[in-house]
N, C-alpha and C positions, 0 to 999 in steps of 0.2 A: 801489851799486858802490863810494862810498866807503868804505862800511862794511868792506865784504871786503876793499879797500884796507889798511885798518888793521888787520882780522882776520890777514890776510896778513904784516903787518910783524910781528905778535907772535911766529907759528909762527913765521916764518924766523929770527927770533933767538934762541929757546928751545934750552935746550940739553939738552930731555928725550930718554929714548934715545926714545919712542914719544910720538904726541903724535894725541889722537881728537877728531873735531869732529862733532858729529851738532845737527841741528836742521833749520827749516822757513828754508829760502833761497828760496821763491817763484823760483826760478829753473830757467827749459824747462831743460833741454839739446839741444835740438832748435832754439832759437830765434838768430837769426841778427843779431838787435841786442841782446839782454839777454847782457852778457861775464861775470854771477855765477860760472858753470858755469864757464866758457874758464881764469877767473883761480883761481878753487881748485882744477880741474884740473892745472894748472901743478905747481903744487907738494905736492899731496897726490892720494890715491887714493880712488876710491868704491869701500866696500864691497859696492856693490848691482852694479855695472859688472862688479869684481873674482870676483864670486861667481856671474853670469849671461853672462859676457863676452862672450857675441853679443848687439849691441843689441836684435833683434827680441825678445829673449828676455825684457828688462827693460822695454821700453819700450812696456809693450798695456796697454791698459784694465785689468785685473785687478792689475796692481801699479802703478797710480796713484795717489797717496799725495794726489790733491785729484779731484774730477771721477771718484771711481772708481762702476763702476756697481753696485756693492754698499751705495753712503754713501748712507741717507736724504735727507741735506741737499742734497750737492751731483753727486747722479747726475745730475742735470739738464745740467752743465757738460761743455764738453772734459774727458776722462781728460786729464792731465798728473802728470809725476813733481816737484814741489817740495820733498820731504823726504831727508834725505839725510847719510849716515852716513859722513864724511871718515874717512881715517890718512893717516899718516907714520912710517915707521922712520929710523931715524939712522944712518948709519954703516952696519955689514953688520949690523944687526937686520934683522928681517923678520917683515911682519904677514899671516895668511893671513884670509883671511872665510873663515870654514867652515860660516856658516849665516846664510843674508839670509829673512827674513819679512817682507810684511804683513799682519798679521793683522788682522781686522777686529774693534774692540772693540764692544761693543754692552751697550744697558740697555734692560729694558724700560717704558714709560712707559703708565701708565693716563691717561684722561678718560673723567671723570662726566657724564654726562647728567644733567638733573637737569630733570624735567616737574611742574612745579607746576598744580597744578590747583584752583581756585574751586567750592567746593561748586555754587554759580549757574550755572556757564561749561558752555557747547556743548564738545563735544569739537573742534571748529572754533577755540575759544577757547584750548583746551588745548595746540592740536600750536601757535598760534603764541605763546604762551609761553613754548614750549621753550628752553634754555637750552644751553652748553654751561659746564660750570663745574669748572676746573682742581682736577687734586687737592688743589693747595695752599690748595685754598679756605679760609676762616677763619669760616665762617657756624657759627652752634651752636643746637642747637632751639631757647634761647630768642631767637634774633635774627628766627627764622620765624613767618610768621603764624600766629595761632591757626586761620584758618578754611581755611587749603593743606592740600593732602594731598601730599606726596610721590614721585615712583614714579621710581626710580634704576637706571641703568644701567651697568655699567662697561666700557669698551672699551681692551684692552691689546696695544700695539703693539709690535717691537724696534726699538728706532732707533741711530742711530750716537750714538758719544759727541762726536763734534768734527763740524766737516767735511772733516776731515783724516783720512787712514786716519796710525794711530802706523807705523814701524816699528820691525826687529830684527835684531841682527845677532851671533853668534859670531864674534868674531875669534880667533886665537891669535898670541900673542906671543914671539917667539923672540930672546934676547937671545945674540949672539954677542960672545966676546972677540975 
């Protein structure tokens, strides 16, 4: 809170006609002791507010930018909204949101299976040797034994890229004399 404290003293002195703040503020706006929200509320505008303007509208599971139930990582969590895309116009400027997204980034991630097997060894021997071993493995035929045989599998997943969903916003800027 002191942060946004001193975030807050910068904008209110800036003498930009337009002034945009976007990043992850871990802050509810639904929460009743965390003042993040209350105090950049104050003086600036949410583009996601501005562009959805009925709460029920922004504030569901589906555009939860931590806890949403489309992220790999953290579907597991409360949906909550923590990301969050401020303005400010000066004077009789004025900034519209004309387009609020989260879009959900994603990459796909393989794991190797990698089943080594002892000419000697039971197949009882085999499954518990099994292995899981990251693509980024660094092993090269000559680091393997001479007397293993190999048998490789590969399993490709889409996972989130953070555990933050990114978001997006069109504003338009209207600069009045």
């Amino acid at each position: 809170e002191h942060q946004v404290g001193q975030l807050l003293k910068a904008i209110r002195s800036s003498e930009a006609d337009f002034v945009l703040l976007g990043g992850d503020f871990n802050s509810d706006p639904r929460s009743s002791h965390e003042t993040t929200y209350k105090q950049l509320k104050k003086d600036m505008s949410s583009s996601m507010e501005d562009f959805f303007k009925i709460i029920s509208e922004w504030l569901i599971p589906s555009r939860a930018t931590y806890g949403n139930p489309r992220n790999s990582y953290s579907s597991n969590y409360e949906p909550v909204l923590y990301d969050y895309i401020w303005h400010r116009a000066r004077g009789n400027n004025l900034i519209i949101t004309n387009i609020f997204d989260v879009p959900f980034l994603t990459t796909l991630k393989s794991t190797h299976t990698s089943i080594q097997v002892d000419e000697n060894s039971s197949t009882e021997d085999a499954e518990k040797s099994s292995k899981i071993v990251d693509e980024k493995s660094t092993n090269t035929d000559k680091e393997k034994s001479a007397n293993m045989e190999d048998d490789k599998s590969v399993t490709t997943r889409k996972v989130s890229l953070s555990d933050h969903e990114a978001i997006s916003a069109s504003l338009l800027l209207y600069k009045r004399k």
